[in-house]
C-alpha positions, 0 to 999 in steps of 0.5 A, spaced: 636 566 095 638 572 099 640 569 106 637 574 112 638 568 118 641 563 120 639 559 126 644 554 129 640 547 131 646 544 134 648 543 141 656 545 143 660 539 143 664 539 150 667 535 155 661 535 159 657 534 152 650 528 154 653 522 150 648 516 148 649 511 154 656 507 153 658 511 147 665 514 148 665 522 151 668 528 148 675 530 150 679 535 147 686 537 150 691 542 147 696 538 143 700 545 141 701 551 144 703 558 141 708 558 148 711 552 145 710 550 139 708 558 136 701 555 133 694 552 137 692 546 136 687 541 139 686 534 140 679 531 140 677 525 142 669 523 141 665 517 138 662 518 131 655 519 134 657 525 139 652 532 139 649 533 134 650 529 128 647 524 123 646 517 122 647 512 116 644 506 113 650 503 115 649 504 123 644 498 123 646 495 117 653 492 115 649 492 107 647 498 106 651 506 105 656 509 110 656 516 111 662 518 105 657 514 100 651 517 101 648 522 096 650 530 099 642 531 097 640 528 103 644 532 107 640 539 104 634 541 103 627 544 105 625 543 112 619 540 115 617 541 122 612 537 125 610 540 132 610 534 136 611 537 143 604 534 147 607 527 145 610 528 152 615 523 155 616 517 152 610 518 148 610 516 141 611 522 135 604 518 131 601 518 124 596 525 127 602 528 128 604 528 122 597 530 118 598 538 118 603 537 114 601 532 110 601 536 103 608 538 104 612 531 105 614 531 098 622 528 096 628 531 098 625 535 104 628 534 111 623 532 116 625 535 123 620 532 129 620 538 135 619 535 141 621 540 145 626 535 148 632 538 148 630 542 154 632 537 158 639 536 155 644 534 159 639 532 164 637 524 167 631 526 163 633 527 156 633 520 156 625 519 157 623 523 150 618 522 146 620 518 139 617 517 133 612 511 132 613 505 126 607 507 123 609 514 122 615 512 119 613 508 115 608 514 111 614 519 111 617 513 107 612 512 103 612 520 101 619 519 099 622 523 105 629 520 106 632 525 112 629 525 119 631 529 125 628 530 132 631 534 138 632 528 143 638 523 143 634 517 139 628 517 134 627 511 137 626 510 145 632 509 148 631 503 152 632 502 160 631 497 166 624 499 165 623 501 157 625 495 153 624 498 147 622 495 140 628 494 137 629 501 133 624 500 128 625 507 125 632 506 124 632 500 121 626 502 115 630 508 115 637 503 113 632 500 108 631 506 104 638 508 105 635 514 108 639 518 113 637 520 121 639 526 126 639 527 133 640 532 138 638 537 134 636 543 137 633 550 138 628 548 133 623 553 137 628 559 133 625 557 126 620 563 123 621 560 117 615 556 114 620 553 109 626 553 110 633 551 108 636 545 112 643 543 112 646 536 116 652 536 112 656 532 116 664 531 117 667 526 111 668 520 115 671 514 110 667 508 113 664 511 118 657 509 120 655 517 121 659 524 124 657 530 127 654 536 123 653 543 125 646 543 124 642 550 120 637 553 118 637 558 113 631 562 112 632 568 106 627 570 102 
């Protein structure tokens, strides 16, 4: 394959990066300087579900992988984006989203959900973004896919005073299969390519139930 782009899906990770309510914020603070110890080096603080990254089954079931004991296949593969940006806020991401894309939902492809959301990054609304409905996550299931992305902090709604939520469906149909999630995806928009290469490949945390990634999309011939 001969690479002609690479298209960033990630959100920066910062001090000031957007963090799921009550999860631990990013800090980095210098350790070492080249004027005092002759090197740079950073301290970084964060939680295992800082900025973009992926979710294992473990996240939502003690008896299940964790990211370190997941197949590396899970983390590559060719990408499917589903355009689901008329779900609106709050709006469930359904089975009809899902039809145009129908014959390409094979195994090992990477299904990514574009919502649009992502501009709302950083922002109280970001909160409020579509999610992807149970029904529609079980066909993608049932069609063999095993990586899910969107571009908002949750693929489930992400429960309020005035949301309660459904108890995230999705996670836990995704945590049966072993089957992995990403969030914070963005820049979906960049996407030219009708197929192309997606890489989640996320940090080798031992134990963990997930870890950040420097999301891509890598378009070639």
């Amino acid at each position: 394959m001969r690479i002609e782009r690479v298209v960033d899906l990630s959100v920066p990770l910062t001090g000031t990066t957007q963090v799921y309510p009550g999860d631990p914020v990013v800090s980095f603070a210098p350790h070492s300087s080249i004027a005092v110890d002759g090197f740079n080096l950073l301290e970084v603080r964060m939680g295992s579900q800082s900025g973009t990254h992926v979710d294992a089954p473990y996240h939502f079931d003690d008896a299940t992988p964790r990211i370190d004991e997941l197949p590396l296949e899970r983390f590559v593969g060719e990408g499917v984006i589903v355009d689901a940006r008329d779900a609106g806020e709050r709006g469930r991401i359904t089975t009809a989203h899902l039809a145009p894309v129908l014959d390409r939902l094979q195994p090992g492809r990477i299904v990514l959900l574009r919502t649009g959301w992502s501009a709302h990054y950083g922002t109280a609304r970001y909160f409020d973004h579509p999610y992807l409905d149970r029904e529609a996550c079980a066909l993608l299931l049932e069609r063999g896919i095993r990586t899910i992305g969107i571009d908002a902090i949750n693929l489930d709604e992400t429960p309020d005073d005035d949301h309660p939520g459904e108890g995230f469906p999705c996670h836990h149909l995704i945590a049966e299969v072993a089957g992995v999630i990403i969030e914070n995806l963005t820049g979906l928009d960049g996407v030219r390519s009708a197929h192309p290469l997606i890489s989640v490949l996320p940090l080798a945390f031992v134990g963990a139930d997930g870890a950040p990634v420097r999301a891509v999309a890598i378009e070639g011939d």
